[in-house]
C-alpha positions as CSV (number, residue, x, y, z in Angstrom):
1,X,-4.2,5.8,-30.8
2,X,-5.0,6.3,-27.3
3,X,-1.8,6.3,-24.8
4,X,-2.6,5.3,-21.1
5,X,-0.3,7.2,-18.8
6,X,1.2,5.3,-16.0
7,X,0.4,7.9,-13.2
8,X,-3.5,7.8,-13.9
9,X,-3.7,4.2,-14.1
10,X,-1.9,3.5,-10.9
11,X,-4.4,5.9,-9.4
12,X,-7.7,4.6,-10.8
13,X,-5.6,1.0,-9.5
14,X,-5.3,2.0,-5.7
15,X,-9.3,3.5,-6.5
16,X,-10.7,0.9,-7.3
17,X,-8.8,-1.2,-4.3
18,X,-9.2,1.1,-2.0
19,X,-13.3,0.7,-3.0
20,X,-12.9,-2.9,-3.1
21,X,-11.5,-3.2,0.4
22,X,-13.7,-0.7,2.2
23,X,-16.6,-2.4,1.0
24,X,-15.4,-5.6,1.9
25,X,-14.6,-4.0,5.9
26,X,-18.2,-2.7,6.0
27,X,-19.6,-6.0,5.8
28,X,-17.6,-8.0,8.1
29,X,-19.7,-9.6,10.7
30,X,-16.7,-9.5,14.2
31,X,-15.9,-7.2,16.8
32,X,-16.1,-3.5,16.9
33,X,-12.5,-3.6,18.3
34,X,-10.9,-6.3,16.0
35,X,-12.6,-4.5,12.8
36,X,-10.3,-1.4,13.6
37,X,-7.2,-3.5,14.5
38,X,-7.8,-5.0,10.7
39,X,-8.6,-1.3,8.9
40,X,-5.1,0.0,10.0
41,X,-3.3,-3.1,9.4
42,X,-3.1,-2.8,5.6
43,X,-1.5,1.0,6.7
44,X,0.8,-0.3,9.3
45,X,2.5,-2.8,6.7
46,X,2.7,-0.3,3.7
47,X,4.7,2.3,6.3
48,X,7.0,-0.8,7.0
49,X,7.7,-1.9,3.5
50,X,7.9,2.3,3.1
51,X,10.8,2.5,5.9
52,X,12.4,-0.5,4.8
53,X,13.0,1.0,1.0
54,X,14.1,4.3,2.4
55,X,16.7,2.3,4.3
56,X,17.9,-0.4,1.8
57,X,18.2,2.3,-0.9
58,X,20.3,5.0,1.1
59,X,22.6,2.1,2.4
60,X,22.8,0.6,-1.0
61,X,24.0,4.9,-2.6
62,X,26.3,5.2,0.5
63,X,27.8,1.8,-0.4
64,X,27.7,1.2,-3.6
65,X,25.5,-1.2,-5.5
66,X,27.2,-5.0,-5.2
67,X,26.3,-6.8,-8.5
């Protein structure tokens, strides 16, 4: 029986999106300018929901979890 590991599969995941979107950048017929505003925007909003984690989490250990 084959057993799929969770790390590799979340890798070939982002992969294969990473392909998809990139491909899908190349053949976007707009600005120069606006093209590179949209590449990084995908970046910008992963670093937020990053930050946001990091925050929520060490408030929620110094306080306590609320259930």
């Amino acid at each position: 029986m084959v057993v799929v590991k969770p790390k590799p599969l979340s890798w070939t995941m982002f992969f294969l999106l990473g392909i998809g979107y990139f491909s899908m950048m190349s053949h976007l017929e707009i600005n120069y300018f606006l093209r590179s505003l949209i590449i990084v925007m995908p970046l910008q909003v992963a670093a937020i929901m990053y930050v946001t984690y990091l925050r929520w989490s060490r408030r929620d250990a110094q306080h306590g979890t609320i259930n």
